[in-house]
C-alpha positions, 0 to 999 in steps of 0.5 A, a space after each residue: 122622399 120626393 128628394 131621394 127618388 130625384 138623386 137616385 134617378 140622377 145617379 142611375 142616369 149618370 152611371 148609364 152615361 159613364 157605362 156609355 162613354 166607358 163603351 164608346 172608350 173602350 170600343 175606341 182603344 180596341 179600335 186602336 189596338 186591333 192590329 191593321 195595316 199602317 196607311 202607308 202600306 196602302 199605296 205603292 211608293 216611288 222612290 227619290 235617289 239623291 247625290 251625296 250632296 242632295 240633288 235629285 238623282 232621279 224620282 222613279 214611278 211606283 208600281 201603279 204607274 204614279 209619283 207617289 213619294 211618301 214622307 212623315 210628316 215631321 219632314 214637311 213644311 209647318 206652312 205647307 200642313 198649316 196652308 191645307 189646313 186653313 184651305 181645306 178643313 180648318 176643324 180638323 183637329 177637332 171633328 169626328 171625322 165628318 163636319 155636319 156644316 160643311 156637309 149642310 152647306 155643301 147639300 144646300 149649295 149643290 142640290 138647292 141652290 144649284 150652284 157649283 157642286 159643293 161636296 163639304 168633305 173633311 181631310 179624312 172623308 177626301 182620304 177615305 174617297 181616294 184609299 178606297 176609290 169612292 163616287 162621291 156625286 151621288 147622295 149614296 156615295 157621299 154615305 159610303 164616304 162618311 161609313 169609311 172616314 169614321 172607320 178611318 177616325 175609329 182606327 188611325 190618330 188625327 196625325 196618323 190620317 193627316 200625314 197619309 191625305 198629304 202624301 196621297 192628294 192630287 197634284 195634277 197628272 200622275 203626280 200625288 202627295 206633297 213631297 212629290 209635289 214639291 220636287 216635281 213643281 218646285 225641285 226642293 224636299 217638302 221641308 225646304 219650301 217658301 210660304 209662297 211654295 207651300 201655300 201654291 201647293 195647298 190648293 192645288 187639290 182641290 181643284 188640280 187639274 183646271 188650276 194647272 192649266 198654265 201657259 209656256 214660259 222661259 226654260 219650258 216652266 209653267 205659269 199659272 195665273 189662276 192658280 196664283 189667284 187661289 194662292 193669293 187668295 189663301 194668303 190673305 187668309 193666312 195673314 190675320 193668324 201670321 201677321 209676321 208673314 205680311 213682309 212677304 207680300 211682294 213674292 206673292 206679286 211675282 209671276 208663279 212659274 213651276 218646272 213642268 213633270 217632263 223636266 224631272 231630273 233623269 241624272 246619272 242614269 246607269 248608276 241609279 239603274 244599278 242601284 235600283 236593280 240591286 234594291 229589287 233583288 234584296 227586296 228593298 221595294 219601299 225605301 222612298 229616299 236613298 241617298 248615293 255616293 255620287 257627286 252631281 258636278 263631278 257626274 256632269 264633268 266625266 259625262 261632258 268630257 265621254 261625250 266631248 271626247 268620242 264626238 271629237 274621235 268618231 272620225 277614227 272609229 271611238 263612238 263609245 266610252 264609259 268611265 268610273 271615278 272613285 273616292 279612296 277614302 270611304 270607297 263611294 263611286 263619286 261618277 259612273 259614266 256607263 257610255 257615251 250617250 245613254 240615249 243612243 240605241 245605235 250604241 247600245 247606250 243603255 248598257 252599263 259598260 261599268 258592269 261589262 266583262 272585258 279583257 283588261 288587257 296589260 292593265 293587271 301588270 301593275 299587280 303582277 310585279 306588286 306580288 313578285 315584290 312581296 314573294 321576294 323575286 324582283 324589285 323595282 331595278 332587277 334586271 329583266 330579259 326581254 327577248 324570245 321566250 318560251 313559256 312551256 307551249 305558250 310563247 307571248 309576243 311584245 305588243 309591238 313585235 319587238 325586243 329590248 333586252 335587258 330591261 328593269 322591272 320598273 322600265 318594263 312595267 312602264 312600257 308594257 313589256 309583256 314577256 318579262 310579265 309573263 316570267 314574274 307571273 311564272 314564278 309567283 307562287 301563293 299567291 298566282 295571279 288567279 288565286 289574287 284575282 278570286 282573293 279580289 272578288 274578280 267574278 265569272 273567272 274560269 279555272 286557272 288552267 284554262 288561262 295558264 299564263 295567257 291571265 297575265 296579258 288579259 285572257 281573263 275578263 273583269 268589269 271596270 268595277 272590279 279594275 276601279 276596285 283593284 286600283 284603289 287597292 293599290 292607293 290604300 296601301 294594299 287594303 281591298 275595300 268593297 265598292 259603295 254606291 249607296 251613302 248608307 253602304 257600310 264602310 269595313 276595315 277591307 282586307 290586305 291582299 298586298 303588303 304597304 311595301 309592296 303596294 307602295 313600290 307599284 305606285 312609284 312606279 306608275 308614278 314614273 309613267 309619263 303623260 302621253 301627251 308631254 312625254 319630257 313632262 316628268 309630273 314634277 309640276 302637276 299632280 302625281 298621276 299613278 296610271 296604267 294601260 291596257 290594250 286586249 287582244 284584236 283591239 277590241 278594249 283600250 283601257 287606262 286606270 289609276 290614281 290621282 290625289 284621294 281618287 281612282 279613274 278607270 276610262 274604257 273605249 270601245 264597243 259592246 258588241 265586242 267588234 275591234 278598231 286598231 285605233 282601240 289602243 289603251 295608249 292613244 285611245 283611252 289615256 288622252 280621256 283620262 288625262 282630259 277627265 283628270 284636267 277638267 276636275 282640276 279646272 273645275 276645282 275639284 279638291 285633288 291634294 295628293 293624300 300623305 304617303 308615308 315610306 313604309 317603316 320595312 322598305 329601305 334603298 340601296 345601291 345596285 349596279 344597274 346594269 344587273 341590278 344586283 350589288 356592285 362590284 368594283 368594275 361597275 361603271 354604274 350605279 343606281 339605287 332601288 327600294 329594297 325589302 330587308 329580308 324579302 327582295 332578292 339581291 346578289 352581287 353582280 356577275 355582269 362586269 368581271 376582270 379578265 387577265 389579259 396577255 400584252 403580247 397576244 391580246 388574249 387571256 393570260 395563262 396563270 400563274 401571271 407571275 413573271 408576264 406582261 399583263 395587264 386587267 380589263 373589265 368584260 360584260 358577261 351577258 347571257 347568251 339570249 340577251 348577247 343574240 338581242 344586243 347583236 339584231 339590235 346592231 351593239 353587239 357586246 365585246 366578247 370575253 378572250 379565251 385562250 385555248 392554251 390554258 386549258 381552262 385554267 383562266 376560265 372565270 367562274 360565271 353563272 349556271 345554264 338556267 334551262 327556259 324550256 322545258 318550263 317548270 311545272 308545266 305538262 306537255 300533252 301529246 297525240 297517241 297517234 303521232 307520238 311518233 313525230 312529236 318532240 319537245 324542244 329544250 334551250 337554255 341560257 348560258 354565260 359569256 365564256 361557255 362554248 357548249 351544253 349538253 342534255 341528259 334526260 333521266 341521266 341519259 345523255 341525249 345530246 349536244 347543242 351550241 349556245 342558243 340552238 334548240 335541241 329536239 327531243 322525243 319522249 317514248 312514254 308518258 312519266 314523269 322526266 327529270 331534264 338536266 343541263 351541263 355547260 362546258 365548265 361543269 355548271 348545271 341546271 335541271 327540272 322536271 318534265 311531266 308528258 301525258 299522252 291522249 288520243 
């Protein structure tokens, strides 16, 4: 009976055991699973922004003012984890949070011994003192430390409470947790780390601020000597459990040198500083890496060559700069030089001139032809006029004041002619100009009528993002793809804006612009350089943009404050410093290999006479070829050399029927009337056609039609109610060689008579809308429409 009480008294204890451990369990599960913050949210985080090839960019401050960079703790160093351990709390894995011996011993050392205080905190009872702040001196607070590291062990995992004192302990200054630590003292992630670095960085801790005391070394590095005792100290420690380890006891030998917290990387400023904003507006506060598109080396090189470059031009007025390199295969800005010196208030150094809105001046020409060539009004070797004209009331001038003539497409986006880009912006049609620039994504755009045509020659404005981007645009075949700064910045399919053939004719034509500074230089010998520039109006804006190998260079000179300089000339001012940049990534050994440029399958070349640039005629004496879009590209035959029956006897044109007479065929040119008044003030005048006026217009060879250029088509003249009475419009036309006279009808009225070339002025009675008509002296005509709105 005895026996039976016994075991029932021992069943009785044991279930009260298993009730008690099923308590304690399940107070622990519940512990666990009652929802609570992950320790990682307790404390604001920096952020790291790395190059594409993993270079510190820039480690920022957190909110409170600290270098807080949180990592897991798979991404530190084995080492390092292994080095705090055996330093600070070798029972780690193993105790409830608290470590009675340690806490005996400490008490006894402190308040008995009165030796150096001696607080016997374990990993988790130092992390509750620095999560919630604690005074651990006094008996009271050691308490409430020991109250929140259970609390702690209660609601978060041994590796959970590991990875959160490792990125929170104290590294000296404003300076807390192992990765930060890592990149500030040694300039290497926490994972990359030698023992030597990573048993330094174990006790540092314990004591930061006395073991940092060091002394002024080479390059401004610290050298500690007492902490490098407490590291060799640690080592010796380490050795009986890592015996492999012994070999590397000469590093531990050297002279411990750390990089000083004033020499943390401040790299790339303006596009971290863009990234950054951009992180803040999507709300994106905590990512504590974020890798970038940049490329350090090539950052470095655009920075040297600004700065060089402006150093060099100050005498002349350049005391700014900015430049954009962009890699045309994944659209990553590989460089962002935002100005010359970053640091420099007297030029607004912090401002980001990548992201400023400025006229582009002729730099948007290139893009002007690519769409005529796709709506089918020129290619590449039509024949242009450069000479005197006016586009409704607006009347561009040529940059240098002067005419050429006759000019080619491809020689006059080569030269910037600005009034043969302003008639093929005229003519272009779904899409204009504005709408390809909305289509671009070209922001803070006006309405299309308050540019008019002045769009074409940079009344509007585009930052140097948005130029880069239309560039590279270009050089992937007429694909636009957005821009991307950040490495995880997804790369899309893009959109089409031009076609691959017209895309392809732009770029053989920017091809062909010589080096400013070797104009016989025809690029045969060097890489291909696709290239543009631009001037705004009043100089305030030189720009040069293009594309070299797989990249796109975008180079600005002048200043933020808007204020202008005649040496601000794209030409002089801005493309010596692209071509510099372009050189100086070749010396540097940049790869640079012209991508493969395949023709387009629809693009074919044909033989034209160059003079008109249409199909030659027998009487052309020469001839070229240009590229032509079967179906698309405008061709006629020429008009320009024609045959003329000539009399032997009077030099003058035969009358027909010839039979019978002595005569004999001379080719003529037959230019326009505009064009024949350039040639005639450039000092060639042409031969003209021999007319005899005997024949009565029988010998006349059929020419071209009047084609009126003013009125201009589409265009609404305004005028003053008050002074309708004084105001006129003016109507000119151009006409063939061999035409003597033209003669104006407005709504079938005939309202005068003007010689080739002369304006003729009239006065509208109402507003309405007027049908003008032209009619030459062969019967040839031309019309249009004039709309007139009256205002007061």
């Amino acid at each position: 009976m005895k026996l039976l009480f016994i075991a029932r008294d021992w069943i009785v204890r044991w279930q009260n055991w298993l009730v008690a451990a099923g308590l304690l369990l399940g107070l622990l599960v519940g512990c666990r699973l009652w929802p609570h913050p992950s320790l990682r949210s307790w404390s604001p985080s920096s952020t790291a922004v790395y190059d594409s090839k993993g270079h510190l960019l820039r480690l920022t401050l957190a909110s409170d003012q600290q270098y807080r960079l949180w990592v897991p703790l798979k991404d530190i160093s084995p080492q390092l984890v292994d080095g705090v351990l055996l330093h600070e709390d070798r029972w780690y894995r193993w105790h409830p949070g608290i470590n009675p011996y340690g806490l005996l011993r400490g008490a006894w050392i402190t308040y008995v011994r009165h030796g150096a205080p001696q607080g016997g905190s374990t990993i988790t009872m130092q992390l509750a003192r620095l999560l919630w702040g604690l005074n651990t001196r006094t008996p009271f607070g050691k308490l409430h430390q020991i109250a929140r590291a259970t609390q702690l062990e209660l609601f978060y995992s041994k590796r959970e409470i590991l990875e959160a004192y490792l990125n929170l302990a104290p590294y000296g200054s404003n300076v807390q947790g192992v990765a930060t630590a890592s990149l500030v003292y040694f300039g290497k992630p926490a994972n990359q780390l030698s023992l030597p670095e990573a048993l330094t960085l174990a006790v540092i801790p314990q004591n930061p601020s006395r073991r940092l005391l060091a002394g002024q070394g080479a390059n401004g590095a610290l050298i500690s000597s007492g902490l490098a005792d407490a590291r060799n100290r640690l080592y010796q420690a380490w050795l009986p459990a890592h015996p492999q380890d012994a070999g590397l006891k000469p590093l531990f030998a050297l002279p411990l040198t750390l990089r000083p917290l004033s020499r943390l990387p401040f790299e790339a400023p303006h596009a971290v500083e863009q990234l950054l904003a951009a992180q803040a507006l999507n709300g994106n506060t905590q990512n504590a890496v974020v890798a970038t598109t940049l490329d350090l080396d090539m950052q470095h090189i655009l920075e040297r060559q600004v700065a060089l470059y402006v150093k060099r031009r100050a005498s002349s007025g350049i005391l700014n700069g900015a430049a954009i390199l962009i890699d045309t295969r994944d659209m990553g800005i590989k460089a962002m030089v935002g100005s010359a010196d970053y640091r420099n208030a007297a030029i607004q150094g912090q401002v980001n001139g990548t992201l400023a809105k400025r006229s582009p001046g002729s730099a948007l020409k290139p893009f002007i032809y690519a769409l005529g060539f796709d709506q089918g009004v020129l290619h590449p070797q039509t024949v242009l006029r450069d000479v005197p004209t006016a586009f409704g009331p607006y009347t561009p001038e040529n940059f240098d004041g002067n005419f050429l003539g006759p000019i080619t497409a491809t020689q006059a986006l080569i030269r910037s002619r600005n009034i043969p880009a302003v008639w093929v912006a005229s003519q272009l049609h779904q899409p204009s100009l504005y709408d390809f620039l909305q289509q671009a994504g070209v922001s803070r755009l006006a309405s299309e009528q308050h540019y008019g045509l002045s769009l074409v020659l940079g009344g509007g404005e585009v930052n140097m993002q948005e130029l880069g981007d239309l560039y590279a645009m270009l050089a992937n075949r007429g694909v636009l793809r957005p821009l991307r700064l950040r490495a995880d910045d997804p790369q899309t399919e893009g959109t089409r804006l031009l076609s691959d053939e017209a895309s392809y004719m732009a770029m053989d034509i920017l091809r062909q612009n010589p080096r400013p500074d070797d104009a016989a230089d025809t690029q045969g010998a060097r890489l291909p350089v696709y290239w543009k520039t631009g001037t705004s109006w009043a100089f305030r804006d030189a720009w040069t943009a293009g594309s070299f190998g797989p990249y796109v260079l975008v180079v600005w000179i002048g200043n933020f404050d808007g204020s202008s300089n005649p040496a601000f000339v794209g030409v002089d001012a801005a493309a010596p410093l692209f071509f510099q940049i372009i050189d100086a990534l070749s010396a540097e050994h940049v790869p640079l290999s012209e991508p493969i440029r395949a023709m387009p399958a629809n693009l074919r070349r044909v033989q034209i006479c160059l003079a008109s640039g249409n199909l030659p005629t027998e009487w052309c004496p020469q001839r070229g070829m240009t590229w032509f879009i079967p179906g698309k590209s405008p061709i006629r035959v020429d008009t320009i050399y024609r045959p003329v029956v000539i009399d032997d006897a009077s030099g003058k044109g035969a009358c027909p029927p010839f039979d019978g007479k002595h005569t004999h065929v001379e080719v003529y040119e037959f230019w326009p009337s505009d064009l024949q008044r350039v040639f005639e003030q450039a000092g060639m005048p042409r031969r003209k056609p021999p007319v005899n006026e005997e024949c009565n217009d029988n010998d006349r060879i059929s020419g071209a039609a009047p084609r009126i250029t003013s009125p201009l088509r589409g265009s609404t003249y305004t005028l003053r109610l008050k002074q309708i009475a004084d105001e006129r419009i003016p109507f000119t036309a151009t006409n063939d060689a061999n035409v003597h006279a033209l003669y104006w009808f407005v709504d079938d009225a005939y309202i005068g008579r003007s010689e080739p070339g002369e304006l003729l002025y009239w006065q509208p009675h109402s507003a309405g809308r007027y049908t003008v008509r032209v009619v030459d002296d062969h019967g040839l005509s031309d019309q249009r429409f004039l709309d007139v709105t009256l205002v007061e």
